[in-house]
N, C-alpha and C positions, 0 to 999 in steps of 0.2 A: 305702232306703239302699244304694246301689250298694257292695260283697263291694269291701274292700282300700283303702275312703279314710279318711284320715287320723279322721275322727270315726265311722267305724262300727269303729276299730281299737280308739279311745278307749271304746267302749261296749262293746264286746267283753270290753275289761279288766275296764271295770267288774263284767260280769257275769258273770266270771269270781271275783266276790269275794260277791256277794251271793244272797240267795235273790228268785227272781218266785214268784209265786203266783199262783194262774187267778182269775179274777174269783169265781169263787164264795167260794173259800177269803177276798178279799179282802172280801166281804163278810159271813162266816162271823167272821172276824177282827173286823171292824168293830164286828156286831153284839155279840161279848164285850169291848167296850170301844177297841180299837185307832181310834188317830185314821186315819182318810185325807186323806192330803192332795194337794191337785188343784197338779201346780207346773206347770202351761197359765200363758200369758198371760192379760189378765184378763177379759179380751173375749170370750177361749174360753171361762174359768168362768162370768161375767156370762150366755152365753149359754145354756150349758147342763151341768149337774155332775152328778156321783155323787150321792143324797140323804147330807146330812149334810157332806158333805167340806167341810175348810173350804181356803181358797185362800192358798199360799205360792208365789209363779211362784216356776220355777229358778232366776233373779237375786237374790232375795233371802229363798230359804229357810233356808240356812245362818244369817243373821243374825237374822233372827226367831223359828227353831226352837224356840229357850229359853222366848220368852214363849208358845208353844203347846203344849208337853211341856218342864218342866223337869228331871222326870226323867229320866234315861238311859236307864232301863228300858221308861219308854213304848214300847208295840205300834205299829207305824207302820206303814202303806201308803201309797208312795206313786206316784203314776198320772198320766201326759202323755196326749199325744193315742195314741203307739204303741209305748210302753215302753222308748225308746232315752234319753230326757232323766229319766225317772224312775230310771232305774238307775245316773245318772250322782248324783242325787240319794241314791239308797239309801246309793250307794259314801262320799258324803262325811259324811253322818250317822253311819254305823257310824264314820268315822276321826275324829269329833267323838266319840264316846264313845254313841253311841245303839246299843245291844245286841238289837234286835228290831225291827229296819228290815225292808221286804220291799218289791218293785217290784211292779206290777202287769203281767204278762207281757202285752203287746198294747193296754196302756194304755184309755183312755178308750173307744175303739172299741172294745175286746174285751167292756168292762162291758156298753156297747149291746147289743152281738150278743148275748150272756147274756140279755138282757133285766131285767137289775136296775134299779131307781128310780133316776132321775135327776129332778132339780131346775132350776128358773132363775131 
């Protein structure tokens, strides 16, 4: 994401409001109950995910959040491919009323490199 274009200004923002957290924490998280949720297209989940996570793309997280955390409270991680479309994702959950949202800093690639369980 090339420094000064208009969508890495927009993530910037973003993550100017929310908390990331490293893949371990995200899984540390996880393990004490927090949902993860994979907001990849679904091609990218279909082909390969976090274990467990379930799949909201960023097009239609917002609208279906409710039916997968209807509490506010719900512990959330959520995780793209490089943690720029997830943190756009954190930003609009918390302004939906979701009080313990977290990105995952380096997204989906960062879990790999961790070497944490993934699924297909």
């Amino acid at each position: 994401m090339p420094p000064g274009t208009r969508f890495a200004n927009l993530v910037n923002d973003a993550k100017s409001r929310i908390k990331e957290v490293t893949p371990q924490e995200a899984a540390a998280r996880q393990s004490q109950g927090a949902l993860l949720i994979d907001v990849r297209e679904g091609e990218d989940f279909a082909q390969e995910h976090a274990r467990g996570a379930r799949h909201l793309s960023k097009g239609i997280v917002e609208l279906k959040i409710e039916q997968q955390a209807p509490d506010p409270a719900t512990p959330i991680v959520c995780y793209c491919g490089g943690g720029s479309r997830s943190a756009l994702v954190a930003d609009n959950l918390q302004k939906m009323g979701y009080t313990q949202v977290a990105s995952l800093a380096g997204g989906f690639k960062a879990w790999k490199e961790a070497q944490l369980p993934t699924e297909s």
